[in-house]
C-alpha positions as CSV (number, residue, x, y, z in Angstrom):
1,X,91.6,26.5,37.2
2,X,90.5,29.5,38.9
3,X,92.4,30.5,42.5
4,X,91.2,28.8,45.3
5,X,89.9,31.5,47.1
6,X,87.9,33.1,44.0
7,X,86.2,29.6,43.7
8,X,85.0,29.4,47.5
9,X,83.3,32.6,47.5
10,X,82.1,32.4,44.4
11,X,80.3,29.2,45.3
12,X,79.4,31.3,48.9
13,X,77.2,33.8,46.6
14,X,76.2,31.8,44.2
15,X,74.5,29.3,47.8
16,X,73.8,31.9,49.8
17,X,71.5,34.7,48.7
18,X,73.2,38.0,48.8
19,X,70.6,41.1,49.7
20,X,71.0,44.7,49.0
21,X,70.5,46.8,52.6
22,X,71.8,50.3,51.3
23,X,72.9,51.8,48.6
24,X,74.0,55.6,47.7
25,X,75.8,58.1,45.6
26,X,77.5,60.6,47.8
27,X,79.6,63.5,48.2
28,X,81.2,63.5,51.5
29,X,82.9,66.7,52.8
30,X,86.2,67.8,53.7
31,X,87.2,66.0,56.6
32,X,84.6,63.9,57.1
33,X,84.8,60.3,58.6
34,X,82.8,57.2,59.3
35,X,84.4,54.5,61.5
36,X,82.2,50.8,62.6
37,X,83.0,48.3,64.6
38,X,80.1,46.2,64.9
39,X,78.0,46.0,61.4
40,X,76.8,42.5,60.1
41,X,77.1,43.1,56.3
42,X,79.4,43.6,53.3
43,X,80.8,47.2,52.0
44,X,81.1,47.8,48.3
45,X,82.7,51.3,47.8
46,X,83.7,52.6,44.3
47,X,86.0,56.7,44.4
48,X,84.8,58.1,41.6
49,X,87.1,61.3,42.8
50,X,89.1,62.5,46.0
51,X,91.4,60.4,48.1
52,X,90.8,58.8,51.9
53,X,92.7,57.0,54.2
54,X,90.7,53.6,55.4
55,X,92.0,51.5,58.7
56,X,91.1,47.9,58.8
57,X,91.9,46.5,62.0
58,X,95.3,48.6,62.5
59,X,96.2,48.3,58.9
60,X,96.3,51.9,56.7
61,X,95.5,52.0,53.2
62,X,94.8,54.7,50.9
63,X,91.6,54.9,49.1
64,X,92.1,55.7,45.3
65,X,89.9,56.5,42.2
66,X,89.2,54.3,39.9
67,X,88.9,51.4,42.5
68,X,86.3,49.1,43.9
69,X,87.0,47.9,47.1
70,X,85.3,44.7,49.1
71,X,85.3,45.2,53.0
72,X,84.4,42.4,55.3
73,X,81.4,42.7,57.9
74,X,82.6,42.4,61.7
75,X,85.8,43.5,61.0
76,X,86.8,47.6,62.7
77,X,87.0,49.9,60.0
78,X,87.5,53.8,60.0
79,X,87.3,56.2,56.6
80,X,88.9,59.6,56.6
81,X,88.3,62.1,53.7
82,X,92.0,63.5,53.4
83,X,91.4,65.6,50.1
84,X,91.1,69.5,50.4
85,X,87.5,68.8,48.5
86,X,84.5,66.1,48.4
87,X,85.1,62.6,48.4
88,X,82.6,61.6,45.3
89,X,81.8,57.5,45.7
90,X,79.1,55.4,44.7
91,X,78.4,52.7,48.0
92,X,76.4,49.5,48.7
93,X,76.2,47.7,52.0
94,X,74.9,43.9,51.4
95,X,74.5,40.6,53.8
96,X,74.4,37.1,52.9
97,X,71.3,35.3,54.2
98,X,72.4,32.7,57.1
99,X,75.9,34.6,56.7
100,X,76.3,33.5,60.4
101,X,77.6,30.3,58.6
102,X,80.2,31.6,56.8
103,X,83.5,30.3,58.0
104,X,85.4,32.5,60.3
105,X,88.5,32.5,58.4
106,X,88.5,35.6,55.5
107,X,89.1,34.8,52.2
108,X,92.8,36.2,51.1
109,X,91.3,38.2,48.1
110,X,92.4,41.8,47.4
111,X,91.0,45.1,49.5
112,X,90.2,46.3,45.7
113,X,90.6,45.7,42.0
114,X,91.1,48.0,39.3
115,X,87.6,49.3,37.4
116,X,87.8,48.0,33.9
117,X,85.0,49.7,32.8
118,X,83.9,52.8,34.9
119,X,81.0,54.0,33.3
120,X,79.5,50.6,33.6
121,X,80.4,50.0,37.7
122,X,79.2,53.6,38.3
123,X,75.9,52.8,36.5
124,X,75.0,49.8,38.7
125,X,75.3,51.6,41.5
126,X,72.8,54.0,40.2
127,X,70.9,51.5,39.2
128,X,70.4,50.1,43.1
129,X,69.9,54.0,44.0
130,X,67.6,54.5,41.9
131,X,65.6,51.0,41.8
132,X,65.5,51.1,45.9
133,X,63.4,54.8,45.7
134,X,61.3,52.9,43.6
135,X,58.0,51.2,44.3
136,X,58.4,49.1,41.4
137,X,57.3,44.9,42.2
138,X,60.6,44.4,40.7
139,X,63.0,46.7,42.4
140,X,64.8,44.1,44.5
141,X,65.5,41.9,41.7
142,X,66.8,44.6,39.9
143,X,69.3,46.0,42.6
144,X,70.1,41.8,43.7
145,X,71.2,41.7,39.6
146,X,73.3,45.2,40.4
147,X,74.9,43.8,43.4
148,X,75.7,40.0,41.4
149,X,77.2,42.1,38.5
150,X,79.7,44.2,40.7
151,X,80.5,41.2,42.8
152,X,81.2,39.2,39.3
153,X,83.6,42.1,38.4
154,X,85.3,41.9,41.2
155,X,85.7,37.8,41.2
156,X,86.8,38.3,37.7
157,X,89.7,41.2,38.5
158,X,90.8,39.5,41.9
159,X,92.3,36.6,39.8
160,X,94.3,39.0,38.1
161,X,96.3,40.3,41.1
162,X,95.9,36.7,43.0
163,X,99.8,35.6,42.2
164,X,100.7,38.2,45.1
165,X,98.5,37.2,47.0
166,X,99.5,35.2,50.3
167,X,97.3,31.9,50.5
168,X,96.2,31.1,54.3
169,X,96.9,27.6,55.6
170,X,93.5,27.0,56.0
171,X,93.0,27.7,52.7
172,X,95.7,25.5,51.5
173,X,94.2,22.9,52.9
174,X,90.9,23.4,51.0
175,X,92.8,24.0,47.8
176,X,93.9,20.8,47.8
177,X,90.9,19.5,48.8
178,X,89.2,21.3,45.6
179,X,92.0,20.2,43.3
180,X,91.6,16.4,44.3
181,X,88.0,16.6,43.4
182,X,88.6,18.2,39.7
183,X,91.7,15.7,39.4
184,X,89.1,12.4,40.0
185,X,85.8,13.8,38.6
186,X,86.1,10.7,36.5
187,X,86.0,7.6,39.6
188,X,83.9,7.3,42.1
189,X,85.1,9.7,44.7
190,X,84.5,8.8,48.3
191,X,84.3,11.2,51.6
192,X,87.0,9.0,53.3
193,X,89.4,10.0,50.6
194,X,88.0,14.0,50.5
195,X,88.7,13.9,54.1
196,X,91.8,11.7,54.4
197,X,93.0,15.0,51.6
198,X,92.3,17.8,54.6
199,X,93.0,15.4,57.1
200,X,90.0,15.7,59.1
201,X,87.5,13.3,60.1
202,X,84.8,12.3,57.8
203,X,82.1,13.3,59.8
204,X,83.3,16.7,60.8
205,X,84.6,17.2,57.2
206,X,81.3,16.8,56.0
207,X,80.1,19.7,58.1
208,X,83.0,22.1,57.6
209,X,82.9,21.4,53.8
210,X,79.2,22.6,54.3
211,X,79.8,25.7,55.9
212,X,82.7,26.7,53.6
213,X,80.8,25.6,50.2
214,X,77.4,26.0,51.3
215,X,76.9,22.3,49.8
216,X,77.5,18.9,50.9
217,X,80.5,17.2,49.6
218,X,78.7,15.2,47.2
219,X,76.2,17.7,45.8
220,X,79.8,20.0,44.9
221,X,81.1,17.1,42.8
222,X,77.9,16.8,41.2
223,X,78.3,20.0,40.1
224,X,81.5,20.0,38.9
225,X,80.8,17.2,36.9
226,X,78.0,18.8,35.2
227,X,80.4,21.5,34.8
228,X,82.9,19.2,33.0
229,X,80.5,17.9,30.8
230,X,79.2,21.2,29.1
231,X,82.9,22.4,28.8
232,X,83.8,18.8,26.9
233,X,79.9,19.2,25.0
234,X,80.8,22.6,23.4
235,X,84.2,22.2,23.0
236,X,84.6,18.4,21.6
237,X,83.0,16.6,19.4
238,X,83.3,13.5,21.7
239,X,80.5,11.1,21.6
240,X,78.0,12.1,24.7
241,X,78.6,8.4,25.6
242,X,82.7,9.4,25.9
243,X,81.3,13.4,27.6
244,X,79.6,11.2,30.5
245,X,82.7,8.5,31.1
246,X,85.1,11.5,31.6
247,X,82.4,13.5,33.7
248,X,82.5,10.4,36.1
249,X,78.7,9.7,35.4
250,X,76.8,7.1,33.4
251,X,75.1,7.5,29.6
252,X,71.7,7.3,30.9
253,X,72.2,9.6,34.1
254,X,73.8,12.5,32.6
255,X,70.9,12.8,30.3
256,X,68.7,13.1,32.9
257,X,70.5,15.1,35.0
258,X,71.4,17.6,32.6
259,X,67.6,17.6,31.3
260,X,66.2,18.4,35.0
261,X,69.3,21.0,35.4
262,X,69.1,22.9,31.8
263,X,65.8,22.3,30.1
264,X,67.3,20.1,27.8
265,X,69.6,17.4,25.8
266,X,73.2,17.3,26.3
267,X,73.1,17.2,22.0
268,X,70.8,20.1,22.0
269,X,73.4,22.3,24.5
270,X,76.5,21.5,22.2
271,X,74.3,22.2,18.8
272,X,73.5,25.7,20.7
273,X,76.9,26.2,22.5
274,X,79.0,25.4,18.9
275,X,76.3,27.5,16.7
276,X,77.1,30.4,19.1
277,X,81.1,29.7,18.4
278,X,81.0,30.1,15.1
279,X,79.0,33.1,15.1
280,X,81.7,34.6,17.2
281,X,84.4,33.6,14.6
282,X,82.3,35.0,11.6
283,X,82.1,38.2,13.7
284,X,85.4,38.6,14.3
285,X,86.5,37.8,11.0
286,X,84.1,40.4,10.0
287,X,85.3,42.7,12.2
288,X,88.5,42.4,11.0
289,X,87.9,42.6,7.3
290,X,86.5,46.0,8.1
291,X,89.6,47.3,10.1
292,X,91.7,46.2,7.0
């Protein structure tokens, strides 16, 4: 199960449309600094070379190559270049349409990850550098697919470093909430017993699941459950009949819904999803052969 944390925001920029405002390739000189107080968007900041000392609200933290780091709009921020030469990084600033939503609370994920793949991060950034110049009818979808890509990455690395991570309370309490839903995905799950879990009433935990999730409670389980049911269709060979029982949903609605959601059949997305599998293993076994 992926960390709590991960999973909310996640689900944040997967419901709420995330919008490129800036994006740049700079060398910034000896000494130079940048400090905001009151900007309404996301920071995306990947050293390439040269070190700088970032405050977040009080807290000191040394900026390092290799690193992509995720600061938070509305919170003060200051960036020093400390090195004797240029501080060489690849930027973004981003918002999240109705981002005025978001809960007040901030996520407990990392300031930064470690770059798996360099060459690739520094690319999408030059990819958004490039596309905004551009008058291309595309360019926005190209730098939005930029921005989802380096987001993923960092998703992705953050649940490597979450185990020192200190979870909020408030956060807690959602966990559980989450957990509760995966655990009875099966039975019919009611809001009393979502909110009985966070112990908040149902009405108001109706609205704060909304502004955490960006979904009602009941459109979140119906995801999950579709979720369940194409991990059991392309890892099982259980009967779609057996898929449906475990995913909490009838025979007859899980076709349907899975038609309207994919395209189609729940047989048809297991025959692709286990033809792809075994063209993995035959790759890999013949990938092997040759290192042999």
């Amino acid at each position: 199960m992926k960390p709590t944390n991960v999973r909310i925001l996640q689900h944040q920029f997967t419901q709420y449309n995330a919008e490129v405002i800036m994006a740049g390739q700079s060398a910034f000189a000896a000494r130079w600094s940048d400090k905001r107080s009151q900007h309404n968007f996301f920071r995306l900041c990947y050293i390439e070379n040269g070190s700088a000392r970032l405050v977040i609200d009080g807290q000191t933290h040394t900026l390092h190559p290799g690193k992509l780091y995720l600061l938070w709009p509305e919170v003060e921020q200051s960036i020093v270049n400390t090195g004797k030469g240029a501080l060489n990084a690849s930027w973004c600033h981003f918002r999240l349409t109705n981002q005025d939503q978001l809960p007040a609370y901030r996520m407990q994920l990392p300031l930064s990850i470690d770059v798996p793949d360099e060459q690739h991060v520094i690319d999408l950034f030059r990819k958004m550098v490039v596309s905004q110049a551009s008058l291309n009818l595309s360019k926005q979808l190209v730098m939005h697919a930029a921005l989802l890509e380096l987001v993923a990455c960092f998703l992705d690395e953050s649940i490597n470093v979450f185990d020192s991570i200190k979870i909020a309370p408030d956060t807690k309490k959602w966990q559980e909430v989450l957990g509760y839903i995966d655990e009875n995905l099966h039975r019919n799950i009611q809001i009393e017993e979502l909110a009985k879990v966070a112990y908040l009433h149902p009405n108001y935990f109706i609205t704060a699941f909304r502004s955490l999730m960006g979904c009602s409670p009941i459109q979140y389980v119906t995801e999950q459950r579709l979720s369940l049911a194409k991990q059991l269709l392309a890892d099982t060979k259980l009967p779609i009949a057996d898929v449906a029982i475990r995913a909490g949903m009838l025979n007859h609605y899980l076709s349907r819904l899975f038609k309207r959601r994919t395209g189609i059949t729940p047989m048809q997305y297991r025959r692709i999803m286990q033809n792809y599998k075994k063209t993995q293993i035959k790759d890999s076994t013949a990938k092997g052969s040759e290192g042999r």
